[in-house]
N, C-alpha and C positions, 0 to 999 in steps of 0.2 A: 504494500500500500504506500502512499506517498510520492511523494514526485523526489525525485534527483538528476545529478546529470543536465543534459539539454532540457529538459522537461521543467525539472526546476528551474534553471536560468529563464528560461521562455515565460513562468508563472513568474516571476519576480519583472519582468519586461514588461508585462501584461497586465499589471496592476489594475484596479478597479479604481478609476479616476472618481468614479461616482458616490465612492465612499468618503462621508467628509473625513476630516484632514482629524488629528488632536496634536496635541504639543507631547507627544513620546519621553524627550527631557523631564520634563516636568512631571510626567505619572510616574516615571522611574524613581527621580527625587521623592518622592510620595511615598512611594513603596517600600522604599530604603530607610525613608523617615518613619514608617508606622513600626517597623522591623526592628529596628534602632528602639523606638520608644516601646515595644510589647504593644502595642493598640493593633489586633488583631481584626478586627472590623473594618480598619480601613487598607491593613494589609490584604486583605480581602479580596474590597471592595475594588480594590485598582489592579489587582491582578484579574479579576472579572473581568474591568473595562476594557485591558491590553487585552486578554481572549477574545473579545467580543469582536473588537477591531479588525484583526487578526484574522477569525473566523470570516468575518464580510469580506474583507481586503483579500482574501485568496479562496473564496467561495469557487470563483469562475476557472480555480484550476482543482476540486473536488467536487463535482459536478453540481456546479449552483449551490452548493450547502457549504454550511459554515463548518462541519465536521466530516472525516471522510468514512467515518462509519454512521449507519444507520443505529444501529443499536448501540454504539457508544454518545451519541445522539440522542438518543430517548432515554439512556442513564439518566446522562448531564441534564436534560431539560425535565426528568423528574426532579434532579436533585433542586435547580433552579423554584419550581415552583415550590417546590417546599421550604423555599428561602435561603439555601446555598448559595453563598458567594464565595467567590474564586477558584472558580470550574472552568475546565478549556482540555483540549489535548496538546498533546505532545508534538512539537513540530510538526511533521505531514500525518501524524497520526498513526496506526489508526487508538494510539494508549490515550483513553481520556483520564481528567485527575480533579479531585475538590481538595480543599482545604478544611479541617475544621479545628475547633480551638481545643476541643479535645477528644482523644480516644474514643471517651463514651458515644460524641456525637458522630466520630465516624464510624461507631459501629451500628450504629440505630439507622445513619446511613445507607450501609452496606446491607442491611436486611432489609430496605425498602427496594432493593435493588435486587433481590434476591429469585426473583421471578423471571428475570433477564436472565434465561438459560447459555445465551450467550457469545456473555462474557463473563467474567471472570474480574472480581475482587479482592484489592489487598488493602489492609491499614499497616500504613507507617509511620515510624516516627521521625521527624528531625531530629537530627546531631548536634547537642551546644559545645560540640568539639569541632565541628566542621569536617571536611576532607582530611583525612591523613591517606597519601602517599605513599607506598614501599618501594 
């Protein structure tokens, strides 16, 4: 799944003019400030906006959709309606992914998700060690 190669070049060539524009600098600064301060609701909230963009802005090279799976698509827009913010996939996809402020709620998540034969659910954790390298 996903584009690479010419195909990717071509989808980056081929932008979606039609999509309005946002200030990227600035959501990033945002993101990195909610990050920085623990304020999880708005680290969220703007990793949401970057997917959403993201998903429109390259819609036209996963056929007209914002995601290139269907059913990881109906994940993400259940998690959505049930008030999930900072959902999106993975580069060309097709691994979609939420956020939540903790465990408990990503697992009360993943069982609403659970009738989506599939795909396939994991919960993680971030590292407050970061990357270690070998």
């Amino acid at each position: 799944m996903g584009c690479h190669g010419s195909a990717e070049s071509r989808a980056f060539a081929e932008l979606d003019a039609g999509v309005p524009s946002f200030d990227g600098i600035e959501l990033a600064q945002r993101v990195r400030d909610a990050v920085e301060q623990g304020q999880f609701e708005a680290f969220a909230q703007g990793i949401g906006q970057l997917q959403d963009f993201m998903g429109r802005s390259f819609a036209h090279a996963q056929g007209g959709k914002p995601y290139v799976s269907a059913d990881v698509a109906a994940a993400l827009h259940r998690l959505q309606e049930a008030g999930v913010r900072g959902c999106g996939q993975s580069s060309w996809g097709p691994t979609g992914f939420a956020f939540f402020k903790s465990a408990g709620e990503a697992k009360t998540a993943q069982r609403m998700l659970a009738d989506i034969s599939t795909i396939d659910t994991y919960v993680s954790a971030a590292s407050e060690k970061g990357a270690i390298y070998t």
